[in-house]
C-alpha positions as CSV (number, residue, x, y, z in Angstrom):
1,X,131.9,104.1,120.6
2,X,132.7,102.4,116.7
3,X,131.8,103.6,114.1
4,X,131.0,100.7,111.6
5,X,129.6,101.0,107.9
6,X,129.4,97.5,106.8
7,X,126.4,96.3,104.6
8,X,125.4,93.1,103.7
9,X,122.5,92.3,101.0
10,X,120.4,89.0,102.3
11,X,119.1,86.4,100.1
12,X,116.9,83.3,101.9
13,X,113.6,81.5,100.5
14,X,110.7,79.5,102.1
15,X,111.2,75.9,102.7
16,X,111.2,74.6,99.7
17,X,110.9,77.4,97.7
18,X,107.2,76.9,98.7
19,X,105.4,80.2,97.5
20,X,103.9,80.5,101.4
21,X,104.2,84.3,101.1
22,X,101.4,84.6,97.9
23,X,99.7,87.8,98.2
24,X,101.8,91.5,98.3
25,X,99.4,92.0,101.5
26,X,100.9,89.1,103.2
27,X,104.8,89.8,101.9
28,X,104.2,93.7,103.3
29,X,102.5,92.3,106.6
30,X,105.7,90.2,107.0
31,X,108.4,92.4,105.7
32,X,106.7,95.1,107.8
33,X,107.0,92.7,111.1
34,X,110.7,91.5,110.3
35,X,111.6,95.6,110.1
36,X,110.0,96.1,113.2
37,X,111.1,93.3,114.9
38,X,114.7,93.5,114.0
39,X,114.6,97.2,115.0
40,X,113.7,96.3,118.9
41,X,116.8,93.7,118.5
42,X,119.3,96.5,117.4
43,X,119.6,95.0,113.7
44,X,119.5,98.0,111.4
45,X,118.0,96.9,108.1
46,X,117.6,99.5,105.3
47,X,115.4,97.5,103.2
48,X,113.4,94.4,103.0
49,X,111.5,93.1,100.0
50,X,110.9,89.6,97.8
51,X,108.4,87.6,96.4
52,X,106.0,84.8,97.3
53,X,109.1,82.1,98.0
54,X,111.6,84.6,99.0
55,X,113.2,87.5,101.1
56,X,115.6,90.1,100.1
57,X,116.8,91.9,103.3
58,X,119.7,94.9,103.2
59,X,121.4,95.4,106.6
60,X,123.5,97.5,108.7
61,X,125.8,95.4,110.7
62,X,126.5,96.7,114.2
63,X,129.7,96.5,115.9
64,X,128.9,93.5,117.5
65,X,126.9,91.5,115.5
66,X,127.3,88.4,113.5
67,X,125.8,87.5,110.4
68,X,124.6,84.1,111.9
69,X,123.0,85.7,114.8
70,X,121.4,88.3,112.8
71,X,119.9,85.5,110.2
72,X,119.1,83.4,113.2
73,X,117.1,86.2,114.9
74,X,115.3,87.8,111.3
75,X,114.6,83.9,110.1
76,X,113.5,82.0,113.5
77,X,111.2,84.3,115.0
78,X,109.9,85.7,111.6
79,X,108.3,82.0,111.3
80,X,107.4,81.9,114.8
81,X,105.7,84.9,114.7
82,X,104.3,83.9,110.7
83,X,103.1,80.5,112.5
84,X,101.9,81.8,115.5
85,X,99.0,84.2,113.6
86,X,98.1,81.6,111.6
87,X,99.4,83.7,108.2
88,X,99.4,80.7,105.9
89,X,97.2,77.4,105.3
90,X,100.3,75.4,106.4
91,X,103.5,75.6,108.5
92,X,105.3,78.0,107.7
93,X,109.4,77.5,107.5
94,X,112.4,79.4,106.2
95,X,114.9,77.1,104.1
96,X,118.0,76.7,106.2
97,X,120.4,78.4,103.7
98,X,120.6,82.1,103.1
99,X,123.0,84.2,101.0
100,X,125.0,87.3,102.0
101,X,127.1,90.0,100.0
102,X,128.4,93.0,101.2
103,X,127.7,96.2,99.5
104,X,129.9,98.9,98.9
105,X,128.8,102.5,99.5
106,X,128.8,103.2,95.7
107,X,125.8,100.4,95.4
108,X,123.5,100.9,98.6
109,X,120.9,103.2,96.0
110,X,121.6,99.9,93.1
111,X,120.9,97.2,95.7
112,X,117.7,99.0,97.5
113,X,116.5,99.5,94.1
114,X,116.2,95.8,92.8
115,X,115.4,95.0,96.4
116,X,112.4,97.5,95.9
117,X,111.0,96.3,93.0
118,X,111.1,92.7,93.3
119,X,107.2,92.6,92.1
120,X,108.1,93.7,88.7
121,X,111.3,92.1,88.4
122,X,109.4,88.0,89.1
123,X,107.2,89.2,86.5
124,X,109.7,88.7,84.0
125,X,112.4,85.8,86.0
126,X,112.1,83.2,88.4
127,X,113.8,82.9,92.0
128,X,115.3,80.2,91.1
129,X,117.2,81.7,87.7
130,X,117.7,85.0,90.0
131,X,119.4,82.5,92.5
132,X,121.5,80.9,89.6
133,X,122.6,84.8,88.7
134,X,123.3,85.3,92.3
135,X,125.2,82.6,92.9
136,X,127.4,83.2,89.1
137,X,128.1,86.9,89.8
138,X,129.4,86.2,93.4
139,X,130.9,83.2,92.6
140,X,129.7,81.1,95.1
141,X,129.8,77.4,93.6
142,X,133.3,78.0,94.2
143,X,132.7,77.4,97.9
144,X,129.8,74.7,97.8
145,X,126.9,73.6,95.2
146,X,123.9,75.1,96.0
147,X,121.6,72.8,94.1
C-alpha cells in the first residue's frame, strides 16, 4: 500500500463571481455537504471554507487521484446537489477555472488558518484583490492571464 502526503490548497468561485453562497448558513450547509460528499468518494479534504462567491478547499491527494478528477467530482456534483435542493433563487454554477497550490508540511496549520477564517478576512478584502494576491505570490500569470 503508498503512502502519499501531498496537499493541495483549492481556490474556485461561483459563476461569475455571483455571490450565490450569501448567508454563513448556506456556505456551512454547502461546505458541510462537499466534506461529506467527498469523503464517500475517497477524497480526503482537511478543510473547506470561503465566502459568498467563493470556495477555499485543502486536500489530501490519494495515491490515485488527479487533481482534475477531484475538482470535477467536489465542483459538478456540489452544483448538482446545490441545484437540486433549490439552495439559491437562481441556477447555481461553479466558474470553470479553479486554482491549486501544494502545501508543504511546515504550512498545513498557516493554510487551514486563513482557510478558517475567511469571514473575517472579506471583511477587510475582496475575492477578487485576494485572487490578484493569489495569482502574484504563485506566480501564475506566468502561465496564462486570468482576467
Amino acid at each position: 500500500m503508498p503512502f502519499i502526503k501531498v496537499y493541495i490548497h483549492f481556490v474556485w468561485s461561483t459563476k461569475n463571481r455571483e455571490p450565490y453562497l450569501n448567508s454563513k448558513e448556506l456556505r456551512t450547509t454547502v461546505w458541510n455537504h462537499i466534506k461529506e460528499h467527498a469523503k464517500n468518494k475517497g477524497i480526503f479534504i482537511d478543510f473547506i471554507s470561503g465566502y459568498n462567491n467563493h470556495c477555499h478547499c485543502l486536500v489530501s491527494l490519494g495515491a490515485n487521484q488527479t487533481i482534475q478528477k477531484i475538482m470535477q467530482l467536489i465542483k459538478g456534483e456540489s452544483s448538482f446537489w446545490i441545484n437540486k435542493n433549490n439552495l439559491t433563487p437562481v441556477k447555481f454554477a461553479w466558474q470553470n477555472d479553479y486554482y491549486g497550490v501544494a502545501v508543504c508540511d511546515a504550512k498545513i496549520d498557516t493554510v487551514r488558518n486563513y482557510i478558517k477564517n475567511q469571514e473575517k478576512h472579506h471583511a477587510k478584502k475582496s475575492y477578487k484583490q485576494e485572487l490578484d494576491t493569489f495569482i502574484n505570490e504563485h506566480d501564475f500569470k506566468k502561465y496564462n492571464d486570468f482576467e
